[in-house]
C-alpha positions as CSV (number, residue, x, y, z in Angstrom):
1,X,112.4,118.0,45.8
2,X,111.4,120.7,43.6
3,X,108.2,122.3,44.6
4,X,106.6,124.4,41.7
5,X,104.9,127.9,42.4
6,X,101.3,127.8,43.1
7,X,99.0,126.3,40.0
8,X,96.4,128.1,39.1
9,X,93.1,127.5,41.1
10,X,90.4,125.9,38.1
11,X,87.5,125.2,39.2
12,X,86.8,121.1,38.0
13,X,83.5,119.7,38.3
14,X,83.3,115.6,38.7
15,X,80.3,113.9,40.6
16,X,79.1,115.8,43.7
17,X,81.9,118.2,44.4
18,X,84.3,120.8,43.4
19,X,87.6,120.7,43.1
20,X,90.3,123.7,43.1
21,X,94.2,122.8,42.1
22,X,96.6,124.0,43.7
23,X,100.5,123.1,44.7
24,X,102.5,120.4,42.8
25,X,105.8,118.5,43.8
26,X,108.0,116.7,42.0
27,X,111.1,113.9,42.3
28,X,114.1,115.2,41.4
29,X,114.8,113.2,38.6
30,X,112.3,114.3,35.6
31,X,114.0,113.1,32.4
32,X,112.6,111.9,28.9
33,X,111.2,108.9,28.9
34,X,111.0,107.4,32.4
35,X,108.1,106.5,33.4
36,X,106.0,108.4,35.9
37,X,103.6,107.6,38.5
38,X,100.9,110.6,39.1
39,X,99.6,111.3,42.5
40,X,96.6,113.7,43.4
41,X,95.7,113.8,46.5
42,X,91.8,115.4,47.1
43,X,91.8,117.1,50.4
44,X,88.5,116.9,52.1
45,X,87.0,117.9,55.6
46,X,87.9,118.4,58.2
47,X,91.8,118.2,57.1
48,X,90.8,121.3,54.1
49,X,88.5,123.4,57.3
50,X,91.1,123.2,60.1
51,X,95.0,122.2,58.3
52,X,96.9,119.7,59.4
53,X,99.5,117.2,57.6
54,X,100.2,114.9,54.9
55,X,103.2,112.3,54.6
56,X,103.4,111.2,51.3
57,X,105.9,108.4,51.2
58,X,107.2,106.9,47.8
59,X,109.0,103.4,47.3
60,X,109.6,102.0,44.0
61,X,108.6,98.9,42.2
62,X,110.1,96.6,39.6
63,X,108.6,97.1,36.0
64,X,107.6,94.1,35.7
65,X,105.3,94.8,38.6
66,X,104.2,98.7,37.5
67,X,103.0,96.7,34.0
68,X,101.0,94.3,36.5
69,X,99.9,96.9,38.9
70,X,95.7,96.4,39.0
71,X,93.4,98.7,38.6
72,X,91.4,99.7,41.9
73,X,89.9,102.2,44.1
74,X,91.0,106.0,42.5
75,X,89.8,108.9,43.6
76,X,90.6,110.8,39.9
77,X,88.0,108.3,37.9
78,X,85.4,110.5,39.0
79,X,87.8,114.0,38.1
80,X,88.0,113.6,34.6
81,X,89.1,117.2,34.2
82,X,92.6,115.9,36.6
83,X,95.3,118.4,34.8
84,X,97.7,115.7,34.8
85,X,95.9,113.6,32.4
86,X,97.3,115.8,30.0
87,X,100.6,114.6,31.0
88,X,100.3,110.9,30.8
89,X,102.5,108.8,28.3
90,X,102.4,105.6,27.5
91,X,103.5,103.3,30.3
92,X,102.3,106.4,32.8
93,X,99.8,106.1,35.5
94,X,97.4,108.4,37.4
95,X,96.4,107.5,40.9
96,X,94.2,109.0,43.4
97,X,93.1,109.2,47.2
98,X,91.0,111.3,49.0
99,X,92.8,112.6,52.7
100,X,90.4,113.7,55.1
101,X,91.9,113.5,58.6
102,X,93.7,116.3,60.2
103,X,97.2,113.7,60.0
104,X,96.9,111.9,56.4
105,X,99.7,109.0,55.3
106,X,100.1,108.4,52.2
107,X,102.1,105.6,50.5
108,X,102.4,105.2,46.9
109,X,104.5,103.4,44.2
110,X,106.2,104.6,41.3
111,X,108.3,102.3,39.0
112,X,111.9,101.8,39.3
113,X,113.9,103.8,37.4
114,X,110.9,106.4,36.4
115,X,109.9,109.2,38.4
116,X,107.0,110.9,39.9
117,X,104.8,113.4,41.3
118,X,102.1,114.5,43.5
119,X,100.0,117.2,44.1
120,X,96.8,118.4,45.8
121,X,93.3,119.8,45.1
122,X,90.8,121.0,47.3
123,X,87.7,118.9,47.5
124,X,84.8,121.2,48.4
125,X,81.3,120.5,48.6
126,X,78.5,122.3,46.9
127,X,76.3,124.7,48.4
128,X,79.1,125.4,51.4
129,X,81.5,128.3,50.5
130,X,84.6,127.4,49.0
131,X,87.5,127.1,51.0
132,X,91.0,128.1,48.4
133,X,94.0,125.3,49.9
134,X,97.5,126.1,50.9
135,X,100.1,123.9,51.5
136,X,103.9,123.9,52.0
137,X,106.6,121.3,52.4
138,X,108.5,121.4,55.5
139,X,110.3,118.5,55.6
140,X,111.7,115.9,53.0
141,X,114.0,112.8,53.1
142,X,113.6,109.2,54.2
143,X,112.6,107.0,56.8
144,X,110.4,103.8,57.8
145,X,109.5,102.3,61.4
146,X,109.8,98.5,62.5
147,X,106.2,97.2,63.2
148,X,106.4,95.8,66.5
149,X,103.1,93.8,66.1
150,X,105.3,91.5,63.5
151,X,108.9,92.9,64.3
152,X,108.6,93.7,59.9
153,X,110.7,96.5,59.1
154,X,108.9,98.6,56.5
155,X,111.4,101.2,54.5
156,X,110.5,104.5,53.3
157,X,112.9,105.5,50.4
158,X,111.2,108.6,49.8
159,X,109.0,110.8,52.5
160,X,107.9,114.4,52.3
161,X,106.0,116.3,55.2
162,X,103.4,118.5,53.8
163,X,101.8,121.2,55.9
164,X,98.2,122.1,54.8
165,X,97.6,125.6,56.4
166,X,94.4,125.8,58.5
167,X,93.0,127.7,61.6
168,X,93.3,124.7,64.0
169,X,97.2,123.6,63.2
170,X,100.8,125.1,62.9
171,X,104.2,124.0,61.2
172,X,105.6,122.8,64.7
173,X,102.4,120.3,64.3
174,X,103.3,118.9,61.4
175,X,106.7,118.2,62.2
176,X,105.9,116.9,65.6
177,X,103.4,114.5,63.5
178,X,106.5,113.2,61.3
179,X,109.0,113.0,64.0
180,X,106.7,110.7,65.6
181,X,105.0,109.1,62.6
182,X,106.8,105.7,63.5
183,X,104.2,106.0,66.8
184,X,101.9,106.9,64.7
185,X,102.2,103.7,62.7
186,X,102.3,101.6,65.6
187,X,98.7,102.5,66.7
188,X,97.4,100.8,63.0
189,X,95.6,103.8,62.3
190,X,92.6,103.0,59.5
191,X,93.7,101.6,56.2
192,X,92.2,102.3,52.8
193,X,93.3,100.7,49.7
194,X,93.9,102.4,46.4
195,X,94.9,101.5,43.2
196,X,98.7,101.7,43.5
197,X,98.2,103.8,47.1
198,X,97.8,102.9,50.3
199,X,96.1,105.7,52.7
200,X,96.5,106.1,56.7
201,X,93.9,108.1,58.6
202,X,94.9,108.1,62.3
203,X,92.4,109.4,64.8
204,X,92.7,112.9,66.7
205,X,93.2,110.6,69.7
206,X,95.8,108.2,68.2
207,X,98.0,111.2,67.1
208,X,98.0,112.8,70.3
209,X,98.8,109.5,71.9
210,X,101.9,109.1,69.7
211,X,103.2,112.6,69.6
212,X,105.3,113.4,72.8
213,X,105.2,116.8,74.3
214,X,108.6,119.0,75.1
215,X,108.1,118.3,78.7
216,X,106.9,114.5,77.9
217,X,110.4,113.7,76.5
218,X,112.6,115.4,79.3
């Protein structure tokens, strides 16, 4: 992972909120003329007031199936002042997903052989002071979980643990929340469907539930 230096904030007005832009992350392999999936992920209350964390996970698809990939549910139709519009190629696409709880999964496709990136923009509200949005990666590799509902393995070829800085959270949190995210999966937190996304939004209980203490594990 290569994680850019902090964009800088621009102010985008799209339907009933504003949006400031902020970090960007990128797969390692940027080369001409792969084909690149764009991710932006809004961050909303109460994840933007108190911080938290976001897994964004990554697994390729065939071609054939990135060409076929249907249109759906995307958070940027209603941004269309996203900077990385600018970007897109033929062959490219732009997805987006709004994250609002304090732990946020996040798995989208890219097509194989391409590339891709992600990155994140506060989503505040008007009338309510704006709140500027920090985040950092602390973690990055792979990793998956088997669901034991169905005994399906599910494979993530590419995760990275984001930590959005807030009053109510810390680091350790965040990678408390991706040690245990497998727990977390378990628990079939709420599922929203995006075009070429799919978006977890476990519960304040079902975290806690899944993430062990020091003294729970001893």
């Amino acid at each position: 992972m290569k994680k850019l230096t902090y964009a800088v904030l621009a102010i985008l007005a799209a339907s009933a909120f504003l949006f400031y832009q902020t970090n960007t992350y990128f797969s390692e392999q940027q080369k001409a003329g792969q084909l690149k999936a764009y991710l932006t992920i809004y961050v909303a209350a109460p994840l933007l007031d108190n911080g938290g964390t976001v897994i964004v996970i990554s697994n390729p698809i065939s071609v054939e199936q990135w060409k076929a990939l249907p249109r759906g549910e995307n958070a940027t139709d209603t941004d269309p002042l996203n900077a990385k519009r600018e970007a897109l190629k033929k062959g490219d696409r732009l997805f987006g997903v709004v994250a609002s709880t304090n732990t946020s999964i996040i798995e989208f496709v890219y097509p194989e052989g391409g590339t891709f990136g992600f990155n994140f923009v506060a989503m505040n509200t008007p009338g309510k002071e704006p709140r500027a949005l920090r985040t950092q990666e602390i973690l990055v590799g792979d990793g998956g979980y088997t669901d034991r509902s169905t005994g399906q393995n599910i494979v993530w070829e590419y995760v990275s643990t984001i930590h959005v800085f807030g009053p109510k959270t810390s680091e350790d949190n965040s990678r408390a929340a991706r040690v245990f995210s497998s727990e977390i999966m378990n628990l079939h937190p709420r599922k929203t469907l995006y075009e070429g996304a799919n978006l977890y939004s476990p519960t304040d209980e079902q975290v806690e539930k899944a993430v062990l203490t020091p003294q729970e594990l001893k």
